[in-house]
TIKOL-95293 format. One record per residue (C-alpha): residue in one letter; x, y, z. Coordinates in steps of 0.1 Angstrom, whole numbers, plus 5000, padded with zeros to 4 digits. Each point is the difference from the previous one (the first is absolute). Example, Ala and Ser with C-alpha at 12.3 -4.5 7.8 and 13.67 -1.06 7.14 Angstrom:
BEGIN
a512349555078s501450344993
//
This chain:
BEGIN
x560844657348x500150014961x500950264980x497950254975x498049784967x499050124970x496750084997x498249694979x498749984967x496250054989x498749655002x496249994993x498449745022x502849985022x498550005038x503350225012x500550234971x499750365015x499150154961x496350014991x498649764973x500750204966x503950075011x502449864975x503350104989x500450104963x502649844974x502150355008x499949965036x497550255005x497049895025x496450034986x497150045022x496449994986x501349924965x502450385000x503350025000x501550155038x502250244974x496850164985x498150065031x503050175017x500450204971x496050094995x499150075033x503150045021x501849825033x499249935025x497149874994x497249745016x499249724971x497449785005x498349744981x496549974996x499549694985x501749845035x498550205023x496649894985x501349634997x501050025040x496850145010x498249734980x501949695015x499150125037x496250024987x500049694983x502349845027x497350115030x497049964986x501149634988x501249935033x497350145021x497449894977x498449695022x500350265030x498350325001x502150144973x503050285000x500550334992x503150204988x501150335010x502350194979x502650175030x499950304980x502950165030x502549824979x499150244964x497150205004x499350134965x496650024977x500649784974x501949735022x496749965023x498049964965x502049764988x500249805032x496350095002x499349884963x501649665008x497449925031x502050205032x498750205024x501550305014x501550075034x501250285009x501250195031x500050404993x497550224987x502350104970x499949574992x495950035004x499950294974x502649824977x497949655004x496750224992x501850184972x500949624983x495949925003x500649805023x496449935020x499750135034x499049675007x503349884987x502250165023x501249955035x501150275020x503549985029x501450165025x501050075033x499350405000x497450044977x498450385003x496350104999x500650114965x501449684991x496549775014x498350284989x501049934962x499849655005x496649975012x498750254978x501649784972x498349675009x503649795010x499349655004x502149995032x501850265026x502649825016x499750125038x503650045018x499050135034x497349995029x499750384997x499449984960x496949735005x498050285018x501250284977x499449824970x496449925015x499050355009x500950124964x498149714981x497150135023x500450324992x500049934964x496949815002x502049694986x501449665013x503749915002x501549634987x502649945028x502649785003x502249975031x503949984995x501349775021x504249995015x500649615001x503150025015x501749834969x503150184987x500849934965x501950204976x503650114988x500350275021x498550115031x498350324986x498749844979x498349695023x496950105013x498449755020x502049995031x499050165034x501850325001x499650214967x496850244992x497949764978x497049845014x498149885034x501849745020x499049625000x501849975032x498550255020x496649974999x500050364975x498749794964x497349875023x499350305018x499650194961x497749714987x497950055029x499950364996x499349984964x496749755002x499150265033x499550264969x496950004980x501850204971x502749734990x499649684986x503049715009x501249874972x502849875012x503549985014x503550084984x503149945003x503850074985x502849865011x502750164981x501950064964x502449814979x498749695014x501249684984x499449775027x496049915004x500049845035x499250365014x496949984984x498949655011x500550155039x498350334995x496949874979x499549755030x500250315025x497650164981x497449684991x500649935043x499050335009x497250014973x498349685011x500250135039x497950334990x497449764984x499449785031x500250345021x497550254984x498449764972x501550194970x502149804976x502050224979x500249944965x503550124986x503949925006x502550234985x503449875004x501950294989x502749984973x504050065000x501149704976x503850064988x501150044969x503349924985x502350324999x503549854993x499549624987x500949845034x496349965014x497349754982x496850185015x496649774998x498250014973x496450115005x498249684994x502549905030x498850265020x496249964995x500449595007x502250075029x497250285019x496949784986x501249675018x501150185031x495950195002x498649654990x501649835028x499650295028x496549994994x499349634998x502450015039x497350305013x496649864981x499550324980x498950084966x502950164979x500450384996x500450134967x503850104996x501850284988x503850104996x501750334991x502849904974x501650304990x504149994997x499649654981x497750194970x502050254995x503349985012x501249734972x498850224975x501850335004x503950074991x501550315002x502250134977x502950275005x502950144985x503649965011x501650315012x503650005022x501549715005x502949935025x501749795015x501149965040x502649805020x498449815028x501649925031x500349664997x502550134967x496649884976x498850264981x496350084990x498750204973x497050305008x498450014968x497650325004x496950054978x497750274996x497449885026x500449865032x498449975036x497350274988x498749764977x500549635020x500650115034x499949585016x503249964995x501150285025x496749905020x499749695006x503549874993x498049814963x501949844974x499950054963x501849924972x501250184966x501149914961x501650214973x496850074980x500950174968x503149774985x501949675007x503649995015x502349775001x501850165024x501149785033x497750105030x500650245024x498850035037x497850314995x497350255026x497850154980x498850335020x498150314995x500750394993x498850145033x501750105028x500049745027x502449745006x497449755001x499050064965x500349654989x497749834968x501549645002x502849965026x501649714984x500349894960x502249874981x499750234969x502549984968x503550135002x499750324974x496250135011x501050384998x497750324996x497250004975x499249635007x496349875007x499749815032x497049795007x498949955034x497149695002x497149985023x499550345009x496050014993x499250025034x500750245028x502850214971x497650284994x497349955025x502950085026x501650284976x501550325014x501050344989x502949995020x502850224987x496850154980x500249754972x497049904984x498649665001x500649764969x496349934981x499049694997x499649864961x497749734994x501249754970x498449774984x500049864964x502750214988x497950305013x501650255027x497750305020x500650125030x497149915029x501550265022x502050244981x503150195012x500550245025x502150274988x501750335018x497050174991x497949805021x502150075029x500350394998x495549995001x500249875033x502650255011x497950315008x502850195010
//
């Protein structure tokens, strides 16, 4: 078992670095992020605080276009999806939007962000496995491109309310493969026993598919499938796809209709400590077009048209978080080792994965350089929970004390889309750089914010 590492340098272009593209570290020491010095934005607009880069979030969302639609382009073509589940905010779905992504999302509150960012009805795909009236409601009445169905009792709901509205219903059937892929297990999502999706296995994908072509209201676009997050090994996806392109070819031969779409899902890793070389997407796209080229030549079937749901590896490169350093102390450890806690002024409200699903990050001094030897360190939060832990092992410099800026990488994804109020503190904003420019895409919350929702 090795020991605690210090968290790696910014290295544009380096398949493993955890920082975002713009990251570099200042002839001071200082980290700067979007061409601004970590020092002034801590001091402008306060710590924590969520800071993402634009200008990489656009340049990920590009490379998955450009890599799909080259790759797909002698098939029947690719689409997309921005995951928007992994940072739901307005001007992140127009960016992602602006660069040639769709939108998926999985809650009514993502459908009236997505709509809110211009995105086109038709743009958007709409999840989940407990969708309410309200929630098809909004999404027919909207025009979605696709409603994702997740049960045998939602095919014949959804159905009755398109007919009530007068309108017809894009529906594509989400499909459990059986594959289990992911870092942790809530967070895989394709085998048997968890609450996404109809069953492969027993007859219950079929059985929906069936029940969707029995209903004059909806249209089968498709089937979907997702397999799981983190994901850094591809083989999950060879397997699945071929479920999916088997089970696609049999409806044809049985009832005649030949549906014209694949989704494959999404959950490609991302580096969060400098350990892990994730696959490029040009890798990805070559790696899903070869496998639907050769499942379909095996079955004699035209090609669907293919989409995927990126969604962690837009945005999770591109967002840091920066706090401030408050007590830090040291404790003896059994083994007669000693670690240092080194508390800062956020914490599990803020990034709750670690605590959740046992994630790994990694932080940096941010705001000068030392020379000091390094020092086996815990960074943890200000709440009251054991548990509260930011990044559980890190070797940080020797003389980090209070007043210091920290820098935590990769925290673009799930930090404040999974944010709490737990100890009533309020959630971190989330400030765009870009070009030496700083505004805050989702500001603050402050005390004040908590007290209107406490009606006494």
């Amino acid at each position: 078992m090795t020991g605690p590492t210090a968290a790696p340098e910014p290295a544009a272009g380096d398949p493993r670095t955890p920082w975002s593209g713009t990251v570099r570290r200042t002839a001071d020491g200082s980290l700067e992020v979007g061409g601004l010095d970590a020092r002034a934005l801590a001091s402008a607009y306060g710590t924590p605080v969520y800071v993402l880069d634009e200008a990489d979030v656009r340049a990920r969302a590009r490379a998955f276009v450009t890599a799909f639609t080259g790759a797909f382009a002698d098939l029947a073509g690719a689409d997309v999806y921005y995951a928007s589940k992994a940072l739901a905010s307005v001007a992140v779905d127009r960016w992602v939007h602006e660069e040639g992504m769709s939108v998926d999302v999985s809650t009514g509150g993502e459908l009236a962000v997505a709509l809110r960012a211009g995105v086109p009805g038709g743009a958007i795909a709409l999840h989940g496995n407990n969708k309410s009236d309200g929630e098809l409601e909004r999404a027919l009445r909207a025009g979605v491109g696709r409603i994702v169905v997740d049960s045998l009792e939602e095919v014949d709901r959804l159905a009755d309310l398109a007919g009530e509205l007068g309108m017809g219903a894009p529906v594509m059937v989400r499909v459990t493969t059986g594959v289990h892929a992911g870092g942790h297990d809530f967070i895989a999502t394709a085998h048997e026993d968890q609450k996404f999706g109809l069953s492969l296995a027993s007859g219950a994908a079929r059985r929906a598919v069936d029940a969707v072509l029995a209903r004059p209201e909806l249209t089968l676009l498709g089937l979907h499938s997702h397999i799981g997050s983190q994901i850094l090994d591809l083989s999950g996806f060879e397997v699945a796809a071929g479920a999916l392109l088997r089970l696609r070819a049999e409806v044809a031969g049985d009832s005649g209709t030949l549906m014209p779409e694949l989704d494959l899902g999404g959950g490609y890793g991302i580096s969060y400590t400098g350990t892990d070389a994730p696959p490029p997407p040009e890798q990805v796209a070559t790696a899903l077009a070869d496998v639907v080229r050769r499942a379909c030549e095996e079955l004699g079937t035209p090609p669907p048209r293919v989409s995927v749901e990126p969604g962690r590896a837009v945005v999770g490169p591109a967002g840091l978080t920066l706090y401030r350093v408050g007590t830090v102390k040291p404790v003896v450890l059994d083994d007669g080792g000693e670690r240092r806690y080194v508390s800062v002024d956020g914490g599990m409200s803020d990034n709750i994965r670690t605590a959740l699903y046992d994630a790994d990050y990694t932080a940096t001094l941010a705001g000068r350089r030392s020379e000091a030897p390094a020092v086996a360190s815990r960074v943890v939060g200000k709440h009251c929970e054991s548990g509260d832990v930011v990044v559980r092992d890190v070797l940080l410099p020797g003389d980090v004390s209070r007043g210091d800026l920290l820098a935590v990488p990769a925290t673009g994804a799930y930090g404040r889309s999974m944010a709490s109020n737990y100890n009533l503190v309020p959630r971190p904003g989330v400030l765009a750089v870009r070009d030496g420019q700083a505004r805050f895409v989702v500001r603050p919350e402050t005390e004040d914010d908590l007290l209107a929702l406490d009606v006494g």
